[in-house]
C-alpha positions as CSV (number, residue, x, y, z in Angstrom):
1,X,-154.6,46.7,-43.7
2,X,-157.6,46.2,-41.3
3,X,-157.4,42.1,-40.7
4,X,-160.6,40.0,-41.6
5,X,-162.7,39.0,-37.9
6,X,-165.0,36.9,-40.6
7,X,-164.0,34.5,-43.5
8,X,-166.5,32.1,-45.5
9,X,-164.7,30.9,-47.9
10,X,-165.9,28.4,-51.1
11,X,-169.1,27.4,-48.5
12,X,-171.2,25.4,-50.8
13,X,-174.9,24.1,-49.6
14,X,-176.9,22.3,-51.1
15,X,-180.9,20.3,-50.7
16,X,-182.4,18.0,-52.3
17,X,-182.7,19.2,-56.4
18,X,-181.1,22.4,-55.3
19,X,-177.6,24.2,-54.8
20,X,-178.6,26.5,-52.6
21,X,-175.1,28.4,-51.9
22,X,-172.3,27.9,-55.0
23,X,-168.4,28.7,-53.8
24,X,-169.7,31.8,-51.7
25,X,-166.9,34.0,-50.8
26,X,-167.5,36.8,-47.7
27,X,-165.3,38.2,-45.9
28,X,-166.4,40.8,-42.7
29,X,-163.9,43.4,-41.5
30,X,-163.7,44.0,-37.4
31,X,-166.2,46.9,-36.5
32,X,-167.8,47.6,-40.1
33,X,-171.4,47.3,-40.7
34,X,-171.6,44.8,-43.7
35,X,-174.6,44.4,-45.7
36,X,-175.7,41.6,-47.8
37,X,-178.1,42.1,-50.8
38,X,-179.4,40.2,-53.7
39,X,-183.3,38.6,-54.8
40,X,-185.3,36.0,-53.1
41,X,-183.7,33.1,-53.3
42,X,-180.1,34.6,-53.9
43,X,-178.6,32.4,-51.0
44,X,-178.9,35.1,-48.3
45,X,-180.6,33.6,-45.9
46,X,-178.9,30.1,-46.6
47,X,-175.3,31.9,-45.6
48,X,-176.6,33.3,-42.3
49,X,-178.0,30.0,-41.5
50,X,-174.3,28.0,-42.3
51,X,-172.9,30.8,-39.9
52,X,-174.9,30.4,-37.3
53,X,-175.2,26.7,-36.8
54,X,-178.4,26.3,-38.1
55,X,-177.0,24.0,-40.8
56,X,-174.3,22.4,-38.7
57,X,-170.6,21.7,-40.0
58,X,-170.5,18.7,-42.1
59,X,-173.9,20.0,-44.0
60,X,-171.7,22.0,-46.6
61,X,-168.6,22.8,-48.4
62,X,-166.4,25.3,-47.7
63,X,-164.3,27.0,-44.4
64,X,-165.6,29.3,-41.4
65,X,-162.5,31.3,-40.6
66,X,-163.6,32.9,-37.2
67,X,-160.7,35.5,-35.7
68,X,-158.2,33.4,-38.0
69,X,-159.0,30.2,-36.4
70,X,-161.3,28.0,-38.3
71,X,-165.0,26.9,-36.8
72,X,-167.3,24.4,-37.3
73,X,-170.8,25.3,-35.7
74,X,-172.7,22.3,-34.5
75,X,-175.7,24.1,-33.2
76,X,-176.5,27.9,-32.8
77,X,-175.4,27.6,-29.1
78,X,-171.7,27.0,-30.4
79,X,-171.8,29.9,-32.7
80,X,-173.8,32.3,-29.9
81,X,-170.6,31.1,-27.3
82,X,-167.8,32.9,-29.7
83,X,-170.3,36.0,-30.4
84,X,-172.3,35.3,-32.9
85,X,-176.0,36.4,-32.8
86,X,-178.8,36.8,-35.6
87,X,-181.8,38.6,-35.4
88,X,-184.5,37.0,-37.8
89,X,-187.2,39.0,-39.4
90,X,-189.3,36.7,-38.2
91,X,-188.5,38.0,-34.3
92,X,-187.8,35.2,-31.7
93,X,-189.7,37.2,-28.8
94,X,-192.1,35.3,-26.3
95,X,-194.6,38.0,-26.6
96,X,-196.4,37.1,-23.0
97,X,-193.2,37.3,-21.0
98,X,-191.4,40.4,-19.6
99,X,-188.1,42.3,-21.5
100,X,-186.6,40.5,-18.8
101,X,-187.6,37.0,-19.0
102,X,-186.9,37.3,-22.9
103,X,-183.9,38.6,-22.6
104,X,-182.1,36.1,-20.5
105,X,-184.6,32.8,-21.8
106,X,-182.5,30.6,-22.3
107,X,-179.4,32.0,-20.4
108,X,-180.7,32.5,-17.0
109,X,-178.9,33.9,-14.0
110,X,-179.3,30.8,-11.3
111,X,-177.6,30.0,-8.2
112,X,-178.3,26.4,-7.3
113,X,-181.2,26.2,-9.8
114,X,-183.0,29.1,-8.6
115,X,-183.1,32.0,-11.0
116,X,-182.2,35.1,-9.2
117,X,-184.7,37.9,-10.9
118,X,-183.4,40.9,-8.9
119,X,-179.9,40.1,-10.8
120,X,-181.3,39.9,-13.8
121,X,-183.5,42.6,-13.4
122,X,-181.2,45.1,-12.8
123,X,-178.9,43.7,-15.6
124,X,-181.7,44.2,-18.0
125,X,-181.6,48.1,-16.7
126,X,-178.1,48.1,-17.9
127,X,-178.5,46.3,-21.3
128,X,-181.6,48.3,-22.2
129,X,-179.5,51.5,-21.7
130,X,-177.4,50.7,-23.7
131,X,-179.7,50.5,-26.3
132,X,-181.7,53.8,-25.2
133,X,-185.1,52.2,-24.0
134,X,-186.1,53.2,-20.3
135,X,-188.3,50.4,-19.8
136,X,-189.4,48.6,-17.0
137,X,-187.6,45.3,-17.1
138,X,-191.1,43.8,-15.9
139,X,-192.5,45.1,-19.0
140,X,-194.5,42.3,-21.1
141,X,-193.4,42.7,-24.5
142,X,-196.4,42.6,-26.2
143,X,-197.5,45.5,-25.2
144,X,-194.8,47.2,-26.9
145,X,-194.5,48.7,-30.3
146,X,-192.7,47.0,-32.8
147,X,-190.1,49.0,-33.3
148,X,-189.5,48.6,-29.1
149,X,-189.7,45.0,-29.8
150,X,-186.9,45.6,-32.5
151,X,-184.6,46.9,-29.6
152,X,-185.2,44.4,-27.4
153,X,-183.8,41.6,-30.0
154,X,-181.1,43.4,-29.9
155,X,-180.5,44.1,-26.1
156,X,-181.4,40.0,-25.7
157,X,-178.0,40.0,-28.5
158,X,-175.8,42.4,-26.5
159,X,-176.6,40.5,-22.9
160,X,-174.6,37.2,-24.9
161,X,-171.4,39.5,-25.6
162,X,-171.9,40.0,-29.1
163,X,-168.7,40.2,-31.1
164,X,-171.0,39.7,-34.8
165,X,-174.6,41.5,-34.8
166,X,-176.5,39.7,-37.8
167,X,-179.7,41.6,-39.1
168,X,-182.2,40.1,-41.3
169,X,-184.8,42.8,-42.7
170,X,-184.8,44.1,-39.4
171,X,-186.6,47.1,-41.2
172,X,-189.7,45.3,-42.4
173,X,-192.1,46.5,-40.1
174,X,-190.8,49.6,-38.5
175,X,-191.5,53.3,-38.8
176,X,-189.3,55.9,-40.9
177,X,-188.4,57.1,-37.4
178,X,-187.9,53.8,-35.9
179,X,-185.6,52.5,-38.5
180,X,-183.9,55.7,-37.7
181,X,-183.5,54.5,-34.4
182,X,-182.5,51.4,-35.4
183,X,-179.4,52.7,-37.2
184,X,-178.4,54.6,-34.3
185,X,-178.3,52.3,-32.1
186,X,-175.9,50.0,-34.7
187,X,-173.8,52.8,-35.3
188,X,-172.9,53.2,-31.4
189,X,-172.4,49.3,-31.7
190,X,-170.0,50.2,-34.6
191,X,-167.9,52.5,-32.2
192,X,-167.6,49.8,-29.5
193,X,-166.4,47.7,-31.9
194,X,-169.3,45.1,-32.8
195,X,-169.9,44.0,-36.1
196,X,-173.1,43.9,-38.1
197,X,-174.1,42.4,-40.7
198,X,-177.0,43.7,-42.3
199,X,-179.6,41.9,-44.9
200,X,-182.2,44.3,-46.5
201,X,-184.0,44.2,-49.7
202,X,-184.4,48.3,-49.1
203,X,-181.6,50.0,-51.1
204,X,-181.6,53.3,-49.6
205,X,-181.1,51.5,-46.4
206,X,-177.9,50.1,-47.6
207,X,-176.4,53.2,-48.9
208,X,-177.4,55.0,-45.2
209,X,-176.3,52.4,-42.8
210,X,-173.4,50.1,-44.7
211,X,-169.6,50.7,-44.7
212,X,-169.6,47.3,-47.7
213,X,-172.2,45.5,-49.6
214,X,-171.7,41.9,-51.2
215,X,-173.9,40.9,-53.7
216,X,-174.9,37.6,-53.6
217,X,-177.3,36.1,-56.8
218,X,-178.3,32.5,-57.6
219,X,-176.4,31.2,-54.8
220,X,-172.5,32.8,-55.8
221,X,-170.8,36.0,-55.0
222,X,-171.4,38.5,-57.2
223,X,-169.2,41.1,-55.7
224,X,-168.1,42.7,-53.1
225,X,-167.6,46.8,-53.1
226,X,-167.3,49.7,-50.2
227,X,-170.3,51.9,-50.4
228,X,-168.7,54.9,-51.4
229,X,-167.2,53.6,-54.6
230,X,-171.0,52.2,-56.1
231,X,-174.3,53.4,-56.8
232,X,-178.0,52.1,-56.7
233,X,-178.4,51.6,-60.3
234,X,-174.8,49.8,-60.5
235,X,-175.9,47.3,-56.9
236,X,-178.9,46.6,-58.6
237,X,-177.6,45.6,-61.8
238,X,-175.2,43.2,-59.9
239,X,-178.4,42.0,-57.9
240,X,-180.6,41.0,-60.8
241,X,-178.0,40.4,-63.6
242,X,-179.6,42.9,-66.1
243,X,-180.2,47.0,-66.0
244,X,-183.8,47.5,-64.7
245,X,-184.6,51.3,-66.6
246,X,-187.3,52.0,-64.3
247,X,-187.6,50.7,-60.8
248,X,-191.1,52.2,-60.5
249,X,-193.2,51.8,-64.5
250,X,-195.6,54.5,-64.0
251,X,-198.3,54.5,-66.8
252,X,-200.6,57.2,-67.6
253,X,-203.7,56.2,-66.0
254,X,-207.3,57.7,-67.0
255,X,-209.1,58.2,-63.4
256,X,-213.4,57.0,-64.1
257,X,-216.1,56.8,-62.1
258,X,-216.0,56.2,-58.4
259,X,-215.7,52.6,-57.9
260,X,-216.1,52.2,-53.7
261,X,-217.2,55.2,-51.5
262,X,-215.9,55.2,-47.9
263,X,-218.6,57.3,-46.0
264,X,-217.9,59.3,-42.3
265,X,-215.9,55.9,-41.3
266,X,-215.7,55.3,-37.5
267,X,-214.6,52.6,-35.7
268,X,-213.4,51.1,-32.1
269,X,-210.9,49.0,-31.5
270,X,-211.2,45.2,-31.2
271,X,-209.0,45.1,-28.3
272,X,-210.4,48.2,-26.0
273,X,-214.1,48.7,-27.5
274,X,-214.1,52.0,-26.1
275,X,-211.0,53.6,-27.7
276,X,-211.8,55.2,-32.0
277,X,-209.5,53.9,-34.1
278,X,-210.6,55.2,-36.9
279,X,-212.4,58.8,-37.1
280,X,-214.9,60.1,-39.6
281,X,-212.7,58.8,-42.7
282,X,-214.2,60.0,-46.4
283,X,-212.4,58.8,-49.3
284,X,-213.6,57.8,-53.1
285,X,-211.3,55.1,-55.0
286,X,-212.2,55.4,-59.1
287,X,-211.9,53.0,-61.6
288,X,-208.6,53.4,-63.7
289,X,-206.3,54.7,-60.7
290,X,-204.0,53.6,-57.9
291,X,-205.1,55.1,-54.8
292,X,-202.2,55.3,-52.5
293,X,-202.6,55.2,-49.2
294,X,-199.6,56.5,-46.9
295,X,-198.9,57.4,-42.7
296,X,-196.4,56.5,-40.4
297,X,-197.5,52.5,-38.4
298,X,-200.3,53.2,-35.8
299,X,-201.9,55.8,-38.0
300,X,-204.8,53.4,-38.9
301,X,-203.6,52.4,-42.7
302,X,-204.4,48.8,-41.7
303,X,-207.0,49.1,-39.6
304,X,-208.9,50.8,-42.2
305,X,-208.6,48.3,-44.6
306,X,-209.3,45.1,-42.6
307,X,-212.3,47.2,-41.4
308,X,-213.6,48.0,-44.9
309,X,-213.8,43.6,-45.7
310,X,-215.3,42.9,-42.1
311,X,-212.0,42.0,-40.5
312,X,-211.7,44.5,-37.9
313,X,-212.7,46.8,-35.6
314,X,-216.5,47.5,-33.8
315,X,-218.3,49.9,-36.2
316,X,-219.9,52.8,-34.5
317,X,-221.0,54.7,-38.2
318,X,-220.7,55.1,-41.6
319,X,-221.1,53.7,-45.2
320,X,-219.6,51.4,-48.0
321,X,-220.5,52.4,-51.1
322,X,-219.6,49.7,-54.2
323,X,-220.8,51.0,-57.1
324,X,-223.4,53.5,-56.0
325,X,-224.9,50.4,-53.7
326,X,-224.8,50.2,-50.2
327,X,-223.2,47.4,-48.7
328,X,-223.4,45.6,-45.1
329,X,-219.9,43.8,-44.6
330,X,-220.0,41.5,-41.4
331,X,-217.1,39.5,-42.7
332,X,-214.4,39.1,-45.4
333,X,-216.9,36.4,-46.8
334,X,-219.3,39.3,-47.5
335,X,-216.9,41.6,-48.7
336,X,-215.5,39.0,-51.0
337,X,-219.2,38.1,-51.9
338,X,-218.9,41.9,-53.1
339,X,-216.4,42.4,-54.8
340,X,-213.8,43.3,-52.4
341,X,-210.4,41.5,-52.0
342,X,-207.6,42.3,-49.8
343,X,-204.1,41.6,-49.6
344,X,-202.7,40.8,-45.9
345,X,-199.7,43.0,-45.6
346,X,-198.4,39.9,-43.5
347,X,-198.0,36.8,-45.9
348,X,-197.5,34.2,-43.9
349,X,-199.4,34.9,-40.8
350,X,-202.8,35.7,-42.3
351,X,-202.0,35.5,-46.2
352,X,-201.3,32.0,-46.8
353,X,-201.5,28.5,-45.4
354,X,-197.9,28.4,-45.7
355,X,-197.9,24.0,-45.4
356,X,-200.4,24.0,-48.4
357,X,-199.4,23.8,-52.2
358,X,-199.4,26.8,-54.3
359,X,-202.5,25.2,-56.6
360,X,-204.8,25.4,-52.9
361,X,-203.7,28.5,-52.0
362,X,-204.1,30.3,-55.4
363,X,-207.9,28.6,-55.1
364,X,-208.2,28.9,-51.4
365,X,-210.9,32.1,-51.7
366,X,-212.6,30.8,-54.5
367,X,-214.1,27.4,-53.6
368,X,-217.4,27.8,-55.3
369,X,-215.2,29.0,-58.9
370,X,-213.7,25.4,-58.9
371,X,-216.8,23.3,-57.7
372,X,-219.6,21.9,-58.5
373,X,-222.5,20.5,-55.5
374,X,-219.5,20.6,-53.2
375,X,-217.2,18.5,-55.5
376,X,-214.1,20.1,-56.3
377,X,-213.2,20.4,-60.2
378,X,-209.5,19.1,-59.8
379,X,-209.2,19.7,-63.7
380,X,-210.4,22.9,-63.6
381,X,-208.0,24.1,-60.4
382,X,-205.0,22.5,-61.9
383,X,-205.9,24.6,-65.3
384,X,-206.4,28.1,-63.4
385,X,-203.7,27.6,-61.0
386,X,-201.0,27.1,-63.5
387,X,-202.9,29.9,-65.6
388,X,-201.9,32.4,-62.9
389,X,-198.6,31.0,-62.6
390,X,-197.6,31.7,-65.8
391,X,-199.3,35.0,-65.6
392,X,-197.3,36.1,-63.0
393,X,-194.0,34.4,-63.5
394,X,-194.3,32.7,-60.3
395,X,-191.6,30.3,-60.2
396,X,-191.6,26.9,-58.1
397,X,-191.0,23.5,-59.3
398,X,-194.7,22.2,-59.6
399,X,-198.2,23.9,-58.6
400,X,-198.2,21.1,-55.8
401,X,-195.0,22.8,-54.5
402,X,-195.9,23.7,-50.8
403,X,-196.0,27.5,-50.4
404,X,-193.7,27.2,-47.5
405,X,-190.8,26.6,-49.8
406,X,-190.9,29.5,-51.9
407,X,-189.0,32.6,-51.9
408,X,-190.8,35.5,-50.3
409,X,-191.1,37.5,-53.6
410,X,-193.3,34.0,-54.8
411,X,-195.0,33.8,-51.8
412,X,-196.7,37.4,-52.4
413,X,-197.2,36.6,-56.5
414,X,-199.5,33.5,-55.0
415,X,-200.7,35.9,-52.2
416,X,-202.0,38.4,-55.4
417,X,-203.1,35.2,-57.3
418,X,-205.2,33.9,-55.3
419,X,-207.4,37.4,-54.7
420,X,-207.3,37.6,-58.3
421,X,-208.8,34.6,-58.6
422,X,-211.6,35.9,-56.7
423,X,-212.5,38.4,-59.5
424,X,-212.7,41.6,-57.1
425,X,-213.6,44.9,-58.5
426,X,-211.6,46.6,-56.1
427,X,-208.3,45.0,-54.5
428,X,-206.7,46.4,-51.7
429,X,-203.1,45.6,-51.5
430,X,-201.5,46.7,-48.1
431,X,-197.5,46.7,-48.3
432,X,-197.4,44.3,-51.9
433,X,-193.6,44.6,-52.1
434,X,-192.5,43.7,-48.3
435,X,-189.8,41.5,-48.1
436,X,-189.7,41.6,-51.8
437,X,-186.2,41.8,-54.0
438,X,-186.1,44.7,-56.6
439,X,-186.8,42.5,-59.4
440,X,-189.6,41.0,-58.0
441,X,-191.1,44.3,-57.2
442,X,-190.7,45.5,-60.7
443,X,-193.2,42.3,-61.6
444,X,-195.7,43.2,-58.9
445,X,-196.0,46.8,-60.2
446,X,-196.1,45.9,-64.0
447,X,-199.1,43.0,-62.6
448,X,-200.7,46.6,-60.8
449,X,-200.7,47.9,-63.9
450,X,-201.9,45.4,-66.0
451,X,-205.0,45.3,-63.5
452,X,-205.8,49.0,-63.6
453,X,-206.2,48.5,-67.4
454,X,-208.3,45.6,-66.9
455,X,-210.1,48.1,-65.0
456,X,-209.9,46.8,-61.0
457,X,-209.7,49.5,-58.9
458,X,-206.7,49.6,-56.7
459,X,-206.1,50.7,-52.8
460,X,-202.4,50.0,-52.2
461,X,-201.3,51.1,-48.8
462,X,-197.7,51.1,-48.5
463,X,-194.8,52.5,-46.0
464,X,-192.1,52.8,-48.7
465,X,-192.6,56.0,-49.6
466,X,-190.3,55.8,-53.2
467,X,-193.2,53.1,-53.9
468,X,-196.0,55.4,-52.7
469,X,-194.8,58.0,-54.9
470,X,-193.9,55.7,-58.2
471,X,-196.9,54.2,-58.3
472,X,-200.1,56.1,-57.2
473,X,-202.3,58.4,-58.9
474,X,-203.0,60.1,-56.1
475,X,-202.5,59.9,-52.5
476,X,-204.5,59.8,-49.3
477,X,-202.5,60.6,-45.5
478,X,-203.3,59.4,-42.7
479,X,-202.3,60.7,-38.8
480,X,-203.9,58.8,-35.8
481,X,-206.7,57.4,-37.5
482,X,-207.8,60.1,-39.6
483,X,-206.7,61.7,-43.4
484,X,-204.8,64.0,-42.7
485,X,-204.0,65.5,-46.4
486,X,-204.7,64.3,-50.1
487,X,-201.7,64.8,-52.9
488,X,-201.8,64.0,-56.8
489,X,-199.1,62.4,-57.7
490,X,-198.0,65.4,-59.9
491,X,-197.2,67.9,-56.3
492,X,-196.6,64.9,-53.8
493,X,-192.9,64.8,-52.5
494,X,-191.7,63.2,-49.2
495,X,-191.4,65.5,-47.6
496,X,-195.1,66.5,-47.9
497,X,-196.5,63.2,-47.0
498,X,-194.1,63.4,-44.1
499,X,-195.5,66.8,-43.4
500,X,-199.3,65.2,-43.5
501,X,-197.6,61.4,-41.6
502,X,-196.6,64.0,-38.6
503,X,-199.6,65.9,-38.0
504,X,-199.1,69.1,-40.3
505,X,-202.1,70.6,-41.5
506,X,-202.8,72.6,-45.3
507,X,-202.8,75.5,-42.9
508,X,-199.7,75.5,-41.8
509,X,-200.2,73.9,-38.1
510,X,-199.9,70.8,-35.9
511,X,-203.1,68.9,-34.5
């Protein structure tokens, strides 16, 4: 029997009002890739942090049994010296140095103080073959892709002689071929013996990449199963504690009358003025109907909708259409001013003011609904705010709970509160399930459809194509900044939109 190179065994964590982490049990096999599933707020990211040092020994119950010899982490230095490394989703990279300097910050090669760079250099050369990226090591990483950035978390991981690779939704903002990547690159890993542990709230993922799954749900161990002897309706059930009969609640939807028009669409980058972005989009979004909007990242799925509420892009031509009206959008104020709301696809970057309550954020777009000369209605907020709460099951322990300290399947239900707040007639929601457990997900499509009846038009732009083809009516593609084919939901399959994501053409041909 194939000894244990991991043990956590009864770790117990808890904060203020909270037991985070309950007698947790997991155990990690030498050279298996391990994944750990459950909801927000299952414990997840509380167990990687006791592992790593984050929460130093002392903070918690419970034994780290480490190649059979028992650990206590002070620091993550102390767990990074015996091969321990953890990739967060929310990447550690210094964007404005080289793969170079990143990869060695921190761990520089120095002789008497002075860092020799041709050393490192050419020991970057090395570490970035291993991971198949033929970069130059001078390279500033933020002119990479993500999915480039990705690899180079991972190459900064091998450099430290990694023994235990820890993954947290490395997936969240790659490509269906750079996730494929991704896994090939953990499978040679496998081979040479390294360990991974992989957190993901994407269930197909898990069954692709994972030897074992543990289960983890309000803060114990659910279970702990091989990956051959389970299936997705059976890991889900353990996740949420209850059978979910649909994981995508399509309703029959009646498509009405054209909501907003997107005219011959054009636009230039921010960054390089000169260089279309977007080119000669047409597209109609009716009342009644999710509007899906699919394409691999860079095709412009984004970019068209920041463009659309003012947010992006230098507009060469075109028209917006609300309603039969034309509009002139300078700014998201305008477009809100409209009638048009959108949801970030990034949370906490440009979503929420993550050190604010949940009460301000839910009101943060809508000022003038909660005041009077300038004077803010506190009654009024307090009322509205704990109205959307409950309408959305968001859970936290007080509307004055800051944001910050929410899981991430709350943070987007205040995220789609406070742009319904706004009263929009058409809400764009760009990637509403990321980072999102299953039975969170399922609450954010039932509030979709609860909208389309209220008669909101929606523009959900999404890279999960399961989601794409659950929950829209009909479905737009987009390739390089143009759409590049149109699907009811009735003929769309993935490999279609795959088909129009690559380039493919109703005629049978490549662009």
């Amino acid at each position: 029997m194939d000894k244990y190179i991991l043990e956590m065994l009864n770790i117990t964590k808890e904060f203020p009002g909270v037991k985070a982490l309950d007698k947790v049990n997991f155990r990690v096999k030498k050279g298996e890739i391990h994944a750990i599933v459950g909801e927000n707020g299952a414990g997840k990211s509380t167990l990687i942090k006791t592992l790593s040092g984050v929460y130093p020994a002392g903070s918690y119950d419970g034994k780290i049994i480490l190649d059979e010899k028992e650990r206590r982490f002070n620091n993550i230095k102390d767990s990074e010296m015996l091969g321990i490394s953890v990739i967060y989703q929310e990447l550690s990279i210094v964007k404005n140095l080289s793969i170079c300097e990143n990869i060695f910050l921190g761990n520089e090669i120095s002789h008497n103080g002075v860092i020799d760079w041709n050393k490192a250099s050419n020991e970057t050369k090395k570490v970035l073959h291993k991971v198949g990226l033929e970069l130059n090591p001078r390279s500033i990483v933020g002119n990479l892709g993500m999915g480039k950035i990705q690899i180079v978390e991972i190459a900064k991981a091998i450099s430290k002689n990694v023994n235990i690779l820890i993954l947290d939704e490395p997936s969240a903002s790659l490509t269906e071929i750079e996730v494929e990547n991704l896994f090939q690159i953990l499978r040679k890993l496998k081979l040479k013996g390294v360990t991974c542990i992989y957190i993901s709230h994407r269930i197909h993922e898990v069954f692709e990449i994972a030897d074992t799954v543990t289960v983890l749900r309000d803060g114990k161990t659910i279970g702990t199963n091989k990956i051959d002897e389970i299936d997705e309706n059976k890991l889900i059930t353990m996740m949420v504690g209850r059978k979910l009969n649909q994981r995508f609640p399509r309703k029959k939807h009646t498509p009405g009358k054209v909501v907003l028009e997107i005219k011959n669409w054009t636009i230039n980058s921010s960054e390089n003025p000169k260089r279309p972005i977007l080119k000669d989009i047409n597209l109609k979004a009716r009342k009644g109907e999710i509007l899906g909007i699919s394409g691999l990242m860079g095709s412009g799925r984004t970019e068209l909708a920041m463009s659309i509420i003012g947010a992006y892009g230098i507009h060469k031509k075109g028209e917006i259409i609300l309603n039969k009206k034309l509009l002139k959008v300078n700014n998201p104020f305008d477009a809100i001013k409209s009638g048009i709301s959108y949801l970030s696809e990034d949370r906490k970057d440009k979503g929420l003011v993550l050190a604010m309550s949940t009460k301000n954020n839910i009101s943060l777009a809508s000022g003038s609904k909660i005041s009077k000369n300038g004077i803010i209605d506190n009654n009024k907020d307090i009322k509205i705010s704990e109205d959307y709460v409950k309408k959305l099951n968001i859970r936290c322990s007080s509307i004055e709970q800051e944001v910050r300290n929410l899981s991430g399947g709350n943070q987007q239900k205040v995220s789609i509160a406070k742009w319904l707040f706004t009263k929009p007639e058409v809400l764009i929601l760009d990637e509403p399930t990321r980072g999102v457990d299953v039975g969170a997900k399922l609450e954010i499509y039932n509030t979709i459809n609860h909208l389309i009846e209220q008669g909101i038009c929606i523009i959900m732009i999404s890279s999960e194509l399961p989601e794409i083809l659950g929950m829209s009516d009909k479905i737009l593609v987009m390739h390089e900044g143009k759409l590049n084919g149109e699907l009811s939901w009735e003929e769309a399959t993935q490999e279609k939109i795959m088909y129009y994501s690559t380039g493919g053409n109703i005629n049978g041909r490549k662009h």
